[in-house]
VMD Tcl script that builds the backbone (N, CA, C; Angstrom):
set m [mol new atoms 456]
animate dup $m
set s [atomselect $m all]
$s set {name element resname resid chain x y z} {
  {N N UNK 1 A -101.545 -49.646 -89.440}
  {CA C UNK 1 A -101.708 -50.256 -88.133}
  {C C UNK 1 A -101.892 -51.760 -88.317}
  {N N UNK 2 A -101.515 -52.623 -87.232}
  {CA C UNK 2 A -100.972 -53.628 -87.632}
  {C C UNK 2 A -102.075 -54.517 -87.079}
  {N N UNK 3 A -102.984 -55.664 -87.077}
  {CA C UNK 3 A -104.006 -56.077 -86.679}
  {C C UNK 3 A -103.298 -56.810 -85.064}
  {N N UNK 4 A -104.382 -56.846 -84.024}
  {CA C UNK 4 A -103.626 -57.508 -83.249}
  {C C UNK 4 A -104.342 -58.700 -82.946}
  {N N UNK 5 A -103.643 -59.443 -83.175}
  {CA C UNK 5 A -104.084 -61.015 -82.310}
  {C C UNK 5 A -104.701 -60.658 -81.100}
  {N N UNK 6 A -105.585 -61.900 -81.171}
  {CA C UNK 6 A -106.719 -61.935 -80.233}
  {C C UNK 6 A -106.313 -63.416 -79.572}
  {N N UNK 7 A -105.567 -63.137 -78.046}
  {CA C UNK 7 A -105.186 -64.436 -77.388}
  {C C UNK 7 A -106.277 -65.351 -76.707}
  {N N UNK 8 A -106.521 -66.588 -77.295}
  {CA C UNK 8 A -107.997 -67.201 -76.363}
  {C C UNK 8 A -107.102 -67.865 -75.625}
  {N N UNK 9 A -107.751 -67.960 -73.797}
  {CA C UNK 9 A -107.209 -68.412 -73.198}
  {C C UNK 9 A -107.093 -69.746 -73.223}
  {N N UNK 10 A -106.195 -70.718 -72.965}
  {CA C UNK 10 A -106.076 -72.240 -72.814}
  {C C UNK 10 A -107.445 -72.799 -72.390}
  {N N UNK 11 A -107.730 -73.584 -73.649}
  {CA C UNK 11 A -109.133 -74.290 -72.814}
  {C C UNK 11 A -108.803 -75.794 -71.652}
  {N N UNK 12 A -109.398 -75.581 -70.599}
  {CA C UNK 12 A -109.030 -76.368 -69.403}
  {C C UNK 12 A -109.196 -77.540 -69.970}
  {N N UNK 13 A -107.947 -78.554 -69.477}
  {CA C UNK 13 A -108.130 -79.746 -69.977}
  {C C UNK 13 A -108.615 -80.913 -68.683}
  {N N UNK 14 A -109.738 -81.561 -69.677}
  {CA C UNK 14 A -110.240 -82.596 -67.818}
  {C C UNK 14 A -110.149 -84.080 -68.752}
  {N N UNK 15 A -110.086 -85.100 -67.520}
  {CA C UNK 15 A -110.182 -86.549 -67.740}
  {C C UNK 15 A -111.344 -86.845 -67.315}
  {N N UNK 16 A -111.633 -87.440 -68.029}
  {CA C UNK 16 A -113.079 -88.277 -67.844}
  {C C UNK 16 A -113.077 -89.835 -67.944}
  {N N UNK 17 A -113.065 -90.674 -67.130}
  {CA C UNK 17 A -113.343 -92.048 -66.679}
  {C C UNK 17 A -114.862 -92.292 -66.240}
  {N N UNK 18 A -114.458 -93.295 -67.698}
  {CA C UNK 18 A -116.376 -94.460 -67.235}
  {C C UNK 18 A -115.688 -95.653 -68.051}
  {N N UNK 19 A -116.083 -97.059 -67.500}
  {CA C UNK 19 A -116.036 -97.894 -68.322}
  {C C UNK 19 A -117.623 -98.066 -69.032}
  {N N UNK 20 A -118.789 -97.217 -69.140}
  {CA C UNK 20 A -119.498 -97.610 -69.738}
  {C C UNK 20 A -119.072 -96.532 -70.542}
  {N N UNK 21 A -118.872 -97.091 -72.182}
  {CA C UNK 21 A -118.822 -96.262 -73.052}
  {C C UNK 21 A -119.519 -95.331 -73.919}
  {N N UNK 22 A -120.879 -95.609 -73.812}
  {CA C UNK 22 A -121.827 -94.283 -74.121}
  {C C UNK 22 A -121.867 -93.375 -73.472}
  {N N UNK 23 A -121.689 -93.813 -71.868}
  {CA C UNK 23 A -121.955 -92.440 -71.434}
  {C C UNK 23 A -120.871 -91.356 -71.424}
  {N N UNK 24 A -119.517 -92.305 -71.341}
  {CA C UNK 24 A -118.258 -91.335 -71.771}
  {C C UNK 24 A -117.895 -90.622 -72.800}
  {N N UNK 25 A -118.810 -91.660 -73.791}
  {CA C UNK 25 A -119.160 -90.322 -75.166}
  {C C UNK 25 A -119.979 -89.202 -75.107}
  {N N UNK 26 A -121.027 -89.272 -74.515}
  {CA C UNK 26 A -122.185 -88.641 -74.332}
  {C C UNK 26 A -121.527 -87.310 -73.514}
  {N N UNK 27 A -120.989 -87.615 -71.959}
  {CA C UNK 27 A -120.006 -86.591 -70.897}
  {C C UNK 27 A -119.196 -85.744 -72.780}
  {N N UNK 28 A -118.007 -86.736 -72.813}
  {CA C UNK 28 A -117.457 -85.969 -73.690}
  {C C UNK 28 A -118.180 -85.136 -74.949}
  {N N UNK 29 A -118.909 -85.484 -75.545}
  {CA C UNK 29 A -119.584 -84.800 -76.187}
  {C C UNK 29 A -120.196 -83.476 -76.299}
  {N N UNK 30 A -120.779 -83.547 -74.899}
  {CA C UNK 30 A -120.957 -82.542 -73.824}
  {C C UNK 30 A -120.068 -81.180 -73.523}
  {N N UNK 31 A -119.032 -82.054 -72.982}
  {CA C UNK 31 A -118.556 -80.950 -72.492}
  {C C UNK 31 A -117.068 -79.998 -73.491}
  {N N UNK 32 A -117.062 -81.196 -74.713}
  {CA C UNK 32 A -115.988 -80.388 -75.694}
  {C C UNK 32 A -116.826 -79.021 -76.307}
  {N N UNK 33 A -118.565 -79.469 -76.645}
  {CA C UNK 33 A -119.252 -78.328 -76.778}
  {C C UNK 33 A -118.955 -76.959 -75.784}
  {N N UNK 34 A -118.376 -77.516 -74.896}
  {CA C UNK 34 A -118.252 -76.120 -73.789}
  {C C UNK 34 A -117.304 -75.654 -73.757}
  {N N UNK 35 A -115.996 -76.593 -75.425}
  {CA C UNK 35 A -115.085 -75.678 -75.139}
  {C C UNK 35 A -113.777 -76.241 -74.267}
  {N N UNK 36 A -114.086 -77.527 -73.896}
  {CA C UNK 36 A -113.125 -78.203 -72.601}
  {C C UNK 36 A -112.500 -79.395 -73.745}
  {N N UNK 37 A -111.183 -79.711 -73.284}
  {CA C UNK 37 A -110.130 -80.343 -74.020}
  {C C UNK 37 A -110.629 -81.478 -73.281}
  {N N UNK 38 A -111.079 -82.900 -73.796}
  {CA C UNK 38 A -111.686 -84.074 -72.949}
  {C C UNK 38 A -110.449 -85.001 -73.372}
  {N N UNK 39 A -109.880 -85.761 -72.270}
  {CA C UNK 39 A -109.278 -86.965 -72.220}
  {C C UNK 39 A -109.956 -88.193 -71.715}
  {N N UNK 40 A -110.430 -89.265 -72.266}
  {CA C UNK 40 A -110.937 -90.173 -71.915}
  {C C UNK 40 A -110.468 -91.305 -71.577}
  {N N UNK 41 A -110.839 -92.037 -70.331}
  {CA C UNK 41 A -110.208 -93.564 -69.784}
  {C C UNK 41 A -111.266 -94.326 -69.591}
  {N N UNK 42 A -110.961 -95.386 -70.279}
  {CA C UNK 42 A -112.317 -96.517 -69.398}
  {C C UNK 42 A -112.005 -97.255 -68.281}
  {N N UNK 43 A -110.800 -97.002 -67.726}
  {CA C UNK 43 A -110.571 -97.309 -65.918}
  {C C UNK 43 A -109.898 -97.026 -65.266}
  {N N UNK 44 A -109.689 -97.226 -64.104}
  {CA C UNK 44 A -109.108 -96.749 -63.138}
  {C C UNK 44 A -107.597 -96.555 -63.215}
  {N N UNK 45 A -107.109 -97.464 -63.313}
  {CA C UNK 45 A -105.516 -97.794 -63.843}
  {C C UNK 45 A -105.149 -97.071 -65.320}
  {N N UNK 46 A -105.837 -96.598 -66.327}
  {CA C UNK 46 A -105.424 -96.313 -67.439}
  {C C UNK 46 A -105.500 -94.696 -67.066}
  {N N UNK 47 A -106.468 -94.574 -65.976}
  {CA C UNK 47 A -106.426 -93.107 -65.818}
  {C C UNK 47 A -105.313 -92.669 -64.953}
  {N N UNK 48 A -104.656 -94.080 -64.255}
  {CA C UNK 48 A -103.529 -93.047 -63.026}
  {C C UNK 48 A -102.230 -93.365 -64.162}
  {N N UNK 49 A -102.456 -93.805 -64.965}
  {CA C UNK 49 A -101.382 -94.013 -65.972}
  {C C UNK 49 A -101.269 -92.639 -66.905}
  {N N UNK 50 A -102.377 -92.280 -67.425}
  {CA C UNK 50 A -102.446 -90.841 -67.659}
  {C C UNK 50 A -102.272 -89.494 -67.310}
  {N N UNK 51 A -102.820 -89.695 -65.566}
  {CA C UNK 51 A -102.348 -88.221 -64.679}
  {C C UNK 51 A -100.956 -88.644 -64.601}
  {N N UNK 52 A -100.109 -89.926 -64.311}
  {CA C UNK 52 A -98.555 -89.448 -64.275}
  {C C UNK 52 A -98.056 -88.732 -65.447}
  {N N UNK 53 A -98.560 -88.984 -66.996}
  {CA C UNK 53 A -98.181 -88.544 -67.574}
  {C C UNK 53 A -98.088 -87.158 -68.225}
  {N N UNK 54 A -99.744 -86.658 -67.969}
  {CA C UNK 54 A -100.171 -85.242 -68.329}
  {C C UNK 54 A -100.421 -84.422 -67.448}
  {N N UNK 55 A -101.324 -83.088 -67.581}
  {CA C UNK 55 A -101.485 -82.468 -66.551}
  {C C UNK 55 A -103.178 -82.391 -67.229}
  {N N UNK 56 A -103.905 -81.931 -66.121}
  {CA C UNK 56 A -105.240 -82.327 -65.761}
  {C C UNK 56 A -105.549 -81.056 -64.823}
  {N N UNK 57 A -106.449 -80.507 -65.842}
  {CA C UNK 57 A -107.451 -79.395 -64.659}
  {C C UNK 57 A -108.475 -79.790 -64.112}
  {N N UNK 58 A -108.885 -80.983 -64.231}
  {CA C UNK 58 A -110.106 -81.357 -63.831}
  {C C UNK 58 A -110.402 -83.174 -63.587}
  {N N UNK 59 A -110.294 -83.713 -63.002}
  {CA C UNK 59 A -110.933 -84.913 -63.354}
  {C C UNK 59 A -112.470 -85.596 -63.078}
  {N N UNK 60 A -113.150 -86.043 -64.012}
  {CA C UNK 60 A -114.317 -86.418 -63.470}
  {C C UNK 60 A -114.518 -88.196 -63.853}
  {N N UNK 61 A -115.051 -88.995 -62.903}
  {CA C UNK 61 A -114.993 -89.884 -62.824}
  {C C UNK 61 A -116.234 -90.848 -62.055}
  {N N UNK 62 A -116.511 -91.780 -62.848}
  {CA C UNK 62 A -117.918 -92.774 -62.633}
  {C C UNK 62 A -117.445 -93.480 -61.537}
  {N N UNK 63 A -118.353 -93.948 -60.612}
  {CA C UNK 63 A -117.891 -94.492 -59.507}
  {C C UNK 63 A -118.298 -96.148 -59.642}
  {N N UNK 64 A -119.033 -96.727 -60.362}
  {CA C UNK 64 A -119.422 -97.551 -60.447}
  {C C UNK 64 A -118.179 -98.518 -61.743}
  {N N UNK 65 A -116.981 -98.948 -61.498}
  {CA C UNK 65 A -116.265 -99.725 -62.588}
  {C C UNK 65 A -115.677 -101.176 -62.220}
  {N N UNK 66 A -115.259 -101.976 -63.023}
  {CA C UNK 66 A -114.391 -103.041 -63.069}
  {C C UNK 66 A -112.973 -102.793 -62.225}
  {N N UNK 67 A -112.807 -103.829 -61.201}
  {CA C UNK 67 A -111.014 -103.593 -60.817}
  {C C UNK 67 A -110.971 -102.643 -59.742}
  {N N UNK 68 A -110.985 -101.011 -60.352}
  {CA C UNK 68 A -110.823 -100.176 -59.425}
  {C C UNK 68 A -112.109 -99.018 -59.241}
  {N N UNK 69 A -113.104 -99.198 -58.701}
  {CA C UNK 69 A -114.240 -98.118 -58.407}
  {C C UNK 69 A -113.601 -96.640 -58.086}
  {N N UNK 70 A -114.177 -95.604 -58.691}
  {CA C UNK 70 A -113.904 -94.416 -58.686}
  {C C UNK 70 A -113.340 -93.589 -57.171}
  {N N UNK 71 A -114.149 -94.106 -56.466}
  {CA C UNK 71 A -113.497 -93.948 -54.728}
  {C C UNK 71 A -112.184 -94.527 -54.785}
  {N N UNK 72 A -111.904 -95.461 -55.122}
  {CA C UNK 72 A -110.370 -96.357 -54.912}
  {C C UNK 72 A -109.112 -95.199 -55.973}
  {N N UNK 73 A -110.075 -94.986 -57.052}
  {CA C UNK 73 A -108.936 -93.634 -58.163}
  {C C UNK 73 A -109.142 -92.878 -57.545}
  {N N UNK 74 A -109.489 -92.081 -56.860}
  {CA C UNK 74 A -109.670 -90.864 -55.915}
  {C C UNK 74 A -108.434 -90.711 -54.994}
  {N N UNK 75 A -108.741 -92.036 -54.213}
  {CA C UNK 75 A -107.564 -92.333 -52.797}
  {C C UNK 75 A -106.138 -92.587 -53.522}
  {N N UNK 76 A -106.369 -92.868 -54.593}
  {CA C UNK 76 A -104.691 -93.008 -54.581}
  {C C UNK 76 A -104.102 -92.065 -55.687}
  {N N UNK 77 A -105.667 -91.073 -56.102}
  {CA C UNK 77 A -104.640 -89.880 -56.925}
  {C C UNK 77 A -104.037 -88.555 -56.076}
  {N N UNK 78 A -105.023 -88.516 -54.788}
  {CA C UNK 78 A -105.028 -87.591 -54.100}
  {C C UNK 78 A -103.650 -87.484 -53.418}
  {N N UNK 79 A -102.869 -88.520 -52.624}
  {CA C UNK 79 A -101.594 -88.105 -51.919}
  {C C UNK 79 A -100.751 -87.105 -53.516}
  {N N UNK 80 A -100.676 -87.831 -54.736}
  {CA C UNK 80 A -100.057 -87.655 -55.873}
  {C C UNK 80 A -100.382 -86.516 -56.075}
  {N N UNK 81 A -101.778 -85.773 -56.442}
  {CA C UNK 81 A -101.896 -84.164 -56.918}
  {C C UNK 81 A -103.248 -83.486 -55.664}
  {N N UNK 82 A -102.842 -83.555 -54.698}
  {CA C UNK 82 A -104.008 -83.023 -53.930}
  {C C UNK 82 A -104.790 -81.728 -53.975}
  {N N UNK 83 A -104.160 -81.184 -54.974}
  {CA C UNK 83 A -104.708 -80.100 -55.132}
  {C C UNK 83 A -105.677 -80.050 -56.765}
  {N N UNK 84 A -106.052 -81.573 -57.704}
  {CA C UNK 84 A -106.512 -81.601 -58.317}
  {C C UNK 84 A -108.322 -81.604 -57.950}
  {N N UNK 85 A -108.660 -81.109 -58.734}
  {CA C UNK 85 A -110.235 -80.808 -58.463}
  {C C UNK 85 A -110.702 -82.135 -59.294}
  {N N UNK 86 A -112.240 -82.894 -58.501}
  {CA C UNK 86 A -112.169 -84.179 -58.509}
  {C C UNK 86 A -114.016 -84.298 -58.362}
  {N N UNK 87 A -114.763 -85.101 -59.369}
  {CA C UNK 87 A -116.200 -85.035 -59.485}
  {C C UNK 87 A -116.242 -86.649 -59.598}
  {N N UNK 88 A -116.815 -86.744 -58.377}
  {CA C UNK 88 A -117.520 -88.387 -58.569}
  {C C UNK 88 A -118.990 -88.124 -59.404}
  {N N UNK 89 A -119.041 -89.320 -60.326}
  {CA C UNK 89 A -120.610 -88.998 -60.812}
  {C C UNK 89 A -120.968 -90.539 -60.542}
  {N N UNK 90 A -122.048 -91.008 -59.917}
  {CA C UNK 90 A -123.235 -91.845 -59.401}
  {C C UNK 90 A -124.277 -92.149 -59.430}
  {N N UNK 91 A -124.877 -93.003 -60.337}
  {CA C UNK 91 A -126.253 -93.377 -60.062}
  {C C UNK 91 A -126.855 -94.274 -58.776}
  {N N UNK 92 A -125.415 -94.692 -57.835}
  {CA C UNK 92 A -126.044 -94.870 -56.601}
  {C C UNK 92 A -125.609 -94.247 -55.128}
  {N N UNK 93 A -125.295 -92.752 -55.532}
  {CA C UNK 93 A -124.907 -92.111 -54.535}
  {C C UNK 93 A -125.890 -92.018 -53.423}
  {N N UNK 94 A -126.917 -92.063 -53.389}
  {CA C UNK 94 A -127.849 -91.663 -52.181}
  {C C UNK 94 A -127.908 -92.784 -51.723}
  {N N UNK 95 A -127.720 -93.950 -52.451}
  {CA C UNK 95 A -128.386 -95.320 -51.529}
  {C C UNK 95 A -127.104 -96.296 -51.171}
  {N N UNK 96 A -125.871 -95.540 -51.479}
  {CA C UNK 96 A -124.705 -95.802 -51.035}
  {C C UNK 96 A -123.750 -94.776 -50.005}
  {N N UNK 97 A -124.866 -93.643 -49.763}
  {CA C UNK 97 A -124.334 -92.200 -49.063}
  {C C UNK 97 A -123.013 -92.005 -49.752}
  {N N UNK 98 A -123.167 -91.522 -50.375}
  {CA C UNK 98 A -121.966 -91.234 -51.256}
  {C C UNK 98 A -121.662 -90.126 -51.028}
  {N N UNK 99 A -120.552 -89.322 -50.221}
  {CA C UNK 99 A -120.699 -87.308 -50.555}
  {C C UNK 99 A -119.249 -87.541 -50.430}
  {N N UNK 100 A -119.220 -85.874 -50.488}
  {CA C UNK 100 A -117.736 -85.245 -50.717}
  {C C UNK 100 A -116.758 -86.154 -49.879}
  {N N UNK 101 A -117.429 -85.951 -47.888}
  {CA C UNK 101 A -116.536 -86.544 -47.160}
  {C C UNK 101 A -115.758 -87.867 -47.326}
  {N N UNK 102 A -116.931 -88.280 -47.841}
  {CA C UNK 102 A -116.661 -90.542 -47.615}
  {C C UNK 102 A -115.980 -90.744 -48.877}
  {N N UNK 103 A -115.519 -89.670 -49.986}
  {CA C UNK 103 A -114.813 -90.084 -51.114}
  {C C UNK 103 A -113.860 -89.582 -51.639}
  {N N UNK 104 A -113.767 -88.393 -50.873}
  {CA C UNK 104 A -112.597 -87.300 -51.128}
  {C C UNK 104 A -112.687 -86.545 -52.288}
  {N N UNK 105 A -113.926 -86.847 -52.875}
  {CA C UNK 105 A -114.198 -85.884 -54.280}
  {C C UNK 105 A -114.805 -84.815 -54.160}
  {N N UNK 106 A -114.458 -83.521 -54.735}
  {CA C UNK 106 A -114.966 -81.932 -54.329}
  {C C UNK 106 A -116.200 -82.011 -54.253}
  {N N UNK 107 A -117.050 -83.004 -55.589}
  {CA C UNK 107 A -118.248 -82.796 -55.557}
  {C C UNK 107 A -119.167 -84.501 -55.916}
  {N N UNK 108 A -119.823 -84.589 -55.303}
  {CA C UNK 108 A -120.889 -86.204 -56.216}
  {C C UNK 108 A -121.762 -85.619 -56.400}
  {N N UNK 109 A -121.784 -85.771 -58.002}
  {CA C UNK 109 A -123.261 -85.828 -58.700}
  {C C UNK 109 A -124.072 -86.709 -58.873}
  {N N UNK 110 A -125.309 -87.092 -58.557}
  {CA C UNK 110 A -126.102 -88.457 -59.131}
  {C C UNK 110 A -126.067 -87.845 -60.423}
  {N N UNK 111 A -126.521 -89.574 -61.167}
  {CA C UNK 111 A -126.604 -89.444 -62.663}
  {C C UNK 111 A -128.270 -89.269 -62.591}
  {N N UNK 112 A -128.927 -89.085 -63.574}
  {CA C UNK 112 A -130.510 -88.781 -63.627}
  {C C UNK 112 A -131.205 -87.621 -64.379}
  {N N UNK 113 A -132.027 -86.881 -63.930}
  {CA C UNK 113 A -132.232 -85.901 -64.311}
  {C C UNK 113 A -131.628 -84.708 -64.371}
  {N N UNK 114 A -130.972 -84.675 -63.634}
  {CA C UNK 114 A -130.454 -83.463 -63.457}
  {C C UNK 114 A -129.043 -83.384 -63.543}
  {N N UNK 115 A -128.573 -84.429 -64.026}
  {CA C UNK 115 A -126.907 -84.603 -63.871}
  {C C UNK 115 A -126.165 -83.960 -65.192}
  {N N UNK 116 A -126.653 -83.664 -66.024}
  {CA C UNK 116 A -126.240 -82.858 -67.538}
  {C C UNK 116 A -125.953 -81.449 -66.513}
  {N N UNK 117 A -127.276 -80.717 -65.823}
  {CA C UNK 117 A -126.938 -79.513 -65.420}
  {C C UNK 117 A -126.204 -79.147 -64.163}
  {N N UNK 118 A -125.958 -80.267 -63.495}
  {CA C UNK 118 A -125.007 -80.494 -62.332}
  {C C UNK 118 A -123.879 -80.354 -63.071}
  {N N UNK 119 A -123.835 -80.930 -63.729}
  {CA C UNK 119 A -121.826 -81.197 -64.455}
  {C C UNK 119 A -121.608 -80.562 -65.076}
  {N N UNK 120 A -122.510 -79.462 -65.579}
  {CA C UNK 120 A -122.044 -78.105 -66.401}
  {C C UNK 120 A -121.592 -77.269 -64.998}
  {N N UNK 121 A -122.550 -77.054 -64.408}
  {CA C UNK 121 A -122.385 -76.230 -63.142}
  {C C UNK 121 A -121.178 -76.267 -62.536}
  {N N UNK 122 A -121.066 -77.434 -62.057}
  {CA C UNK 122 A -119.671 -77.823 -60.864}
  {C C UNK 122 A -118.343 -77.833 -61.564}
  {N N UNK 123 A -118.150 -78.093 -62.844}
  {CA C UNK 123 A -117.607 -78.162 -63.982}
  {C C UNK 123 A -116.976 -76.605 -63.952}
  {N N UNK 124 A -117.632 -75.561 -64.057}
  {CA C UNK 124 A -117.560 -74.508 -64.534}
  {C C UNK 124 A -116.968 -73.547 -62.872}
  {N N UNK 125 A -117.793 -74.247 -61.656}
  {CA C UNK 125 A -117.610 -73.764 -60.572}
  {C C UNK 125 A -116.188 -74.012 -59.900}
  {N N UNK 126 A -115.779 -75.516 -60.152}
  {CA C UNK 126 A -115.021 -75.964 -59.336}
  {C C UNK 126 A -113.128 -75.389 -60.494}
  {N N UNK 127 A -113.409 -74.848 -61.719}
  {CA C UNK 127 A -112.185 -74.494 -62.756}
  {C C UNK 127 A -112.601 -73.207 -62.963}
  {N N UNK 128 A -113.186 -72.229 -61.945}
  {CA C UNK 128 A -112.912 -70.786 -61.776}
  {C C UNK 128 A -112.158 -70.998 -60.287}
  {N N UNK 129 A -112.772 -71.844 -59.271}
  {CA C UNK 129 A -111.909 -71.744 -57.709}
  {C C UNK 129 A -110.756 -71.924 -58.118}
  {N N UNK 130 A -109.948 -72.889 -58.912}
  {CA C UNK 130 A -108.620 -73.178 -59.431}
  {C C UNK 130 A -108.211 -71.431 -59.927}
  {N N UNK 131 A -108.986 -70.836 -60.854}
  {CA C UNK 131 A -108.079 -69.699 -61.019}
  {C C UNK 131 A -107.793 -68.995 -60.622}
  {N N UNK 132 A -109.138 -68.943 -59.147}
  {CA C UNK 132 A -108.938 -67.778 -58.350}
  {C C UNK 132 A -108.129 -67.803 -57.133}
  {N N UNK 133 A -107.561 -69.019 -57.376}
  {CA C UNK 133 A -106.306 -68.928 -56.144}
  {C C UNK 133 A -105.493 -68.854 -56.918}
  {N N UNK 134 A -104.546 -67.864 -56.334}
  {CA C UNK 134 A -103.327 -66.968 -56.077}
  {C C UNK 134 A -101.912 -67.989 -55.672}
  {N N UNK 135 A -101.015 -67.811 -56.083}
  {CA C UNK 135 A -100.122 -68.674 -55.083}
  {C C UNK 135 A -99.423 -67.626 -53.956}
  {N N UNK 136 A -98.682 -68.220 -52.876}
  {CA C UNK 136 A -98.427 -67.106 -51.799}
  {C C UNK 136 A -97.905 -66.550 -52.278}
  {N N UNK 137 A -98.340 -65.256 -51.295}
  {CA C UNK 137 A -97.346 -63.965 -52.094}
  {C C UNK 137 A -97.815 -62.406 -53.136}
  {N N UNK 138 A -98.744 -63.241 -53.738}
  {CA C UNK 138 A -99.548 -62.425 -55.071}
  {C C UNK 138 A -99.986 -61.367 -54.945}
  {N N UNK 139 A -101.086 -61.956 -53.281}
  {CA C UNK 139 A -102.154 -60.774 -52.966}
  {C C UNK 139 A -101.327 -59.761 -52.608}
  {N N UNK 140 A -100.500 -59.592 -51.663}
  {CA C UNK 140 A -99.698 -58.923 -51.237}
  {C C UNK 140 A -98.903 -57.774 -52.424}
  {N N UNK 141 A -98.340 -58.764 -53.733}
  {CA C UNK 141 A -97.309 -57.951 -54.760}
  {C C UNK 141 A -98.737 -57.132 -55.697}
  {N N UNK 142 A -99.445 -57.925 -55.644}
  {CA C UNK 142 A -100.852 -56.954 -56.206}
  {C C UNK 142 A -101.170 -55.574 -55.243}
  {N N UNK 143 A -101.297 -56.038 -53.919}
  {CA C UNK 143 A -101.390 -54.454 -53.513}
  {C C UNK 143 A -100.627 -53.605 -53.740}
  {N N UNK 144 A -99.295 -53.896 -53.268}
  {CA C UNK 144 A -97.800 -53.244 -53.386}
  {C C UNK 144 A -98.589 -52.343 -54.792}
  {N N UNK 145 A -98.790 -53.196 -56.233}
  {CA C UNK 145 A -98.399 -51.929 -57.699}
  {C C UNK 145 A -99.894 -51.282 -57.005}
  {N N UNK 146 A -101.213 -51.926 -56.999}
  {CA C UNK 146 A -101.941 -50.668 -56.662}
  {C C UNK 146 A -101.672 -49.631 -55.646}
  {N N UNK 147 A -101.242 -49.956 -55.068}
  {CA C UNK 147 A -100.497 -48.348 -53.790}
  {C C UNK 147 A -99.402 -47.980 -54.765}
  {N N UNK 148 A -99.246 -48.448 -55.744}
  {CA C UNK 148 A -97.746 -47.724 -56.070}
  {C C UNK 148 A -98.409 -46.888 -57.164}
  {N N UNK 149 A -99.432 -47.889 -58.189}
  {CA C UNK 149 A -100.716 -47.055 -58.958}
  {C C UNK 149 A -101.314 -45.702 -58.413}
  {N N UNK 150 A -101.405 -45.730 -57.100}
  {CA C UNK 150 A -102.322 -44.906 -56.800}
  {C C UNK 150 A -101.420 -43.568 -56.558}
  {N N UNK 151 A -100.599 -44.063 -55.816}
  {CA C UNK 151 A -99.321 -43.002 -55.671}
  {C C UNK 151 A -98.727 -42.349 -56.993}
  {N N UNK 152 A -98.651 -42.427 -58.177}
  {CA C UNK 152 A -98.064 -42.106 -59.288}
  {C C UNK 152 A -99.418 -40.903 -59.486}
}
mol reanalyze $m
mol bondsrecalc $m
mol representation Tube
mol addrep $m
């Protein structure tokens, strides 16, 4: 008997933009421990230079940069892949009202205490919703074999 390979699924690949560079080590550091393929940009422009080029399950991005602030990469990645899942992270989200609505990002995290276990969380939350949509059609050809399962 012949051994069988054991397929691991594709680990999700995300971009990560900060022009401060510790902390983009620190994020990345982070989250390759979890297993996640990290692409790193230190701005705005090097990152829309990157999504034309690759594909991206995830992007997460500092809102505070040089040139182009993370709200401004948001607005002009979104007409381009609107269906990319998108994490502002902020150390002045509350005193700039920063949320989902006013930035178009799925989720804002403040940076602080609690932002290591925010960005595991939302991280992990927002690249299962990606798998669990279906494209049209699916739910439907999925019932079809179980009635056809059940019928046999």
């Amino acid at each position: 008997m012949k051994n069988a390979s054991i397929v691991k699924p594709k680990a999700a690949h995300l971009l990560l933009v900060d022009d401060n560079h510790n902390g983009l080590l620190a994020r990345k550091a982070l989250l390759e421990e979890q297993g996640f393929v990290i692409t790193t940009s230190l701005n705005g422009e090097e990152a829309l230079d990157l999504l034309s080029k690759e594909k991206f399950d995830l992007l997460i991005t500092d809102f505070r940069m040089p040139k182009m602030n993370g709200v401004e990469l948001i607005r002009r990645i979104r007409p381009l892949q609107p269906a990319l899942s998108i994490i502002l992270i902020s150390g002045f989200a509350d005193a700039l009202g920063l949320d989902e609505k006013s930035t178009g990002a799925d989720v804002v995290i403040n940076k602080g205490l609690h932002e290591i276990v925010n960005l595991q969380r939302w991280v992990s939350r927002l690249l299962a919703r990606q798998v669990a949509r279906k494209p049209p059609g699916a739910q439907k050809a999925t019932r079809a074999k179980q009635a056809k399962a059940k019928s046999v």
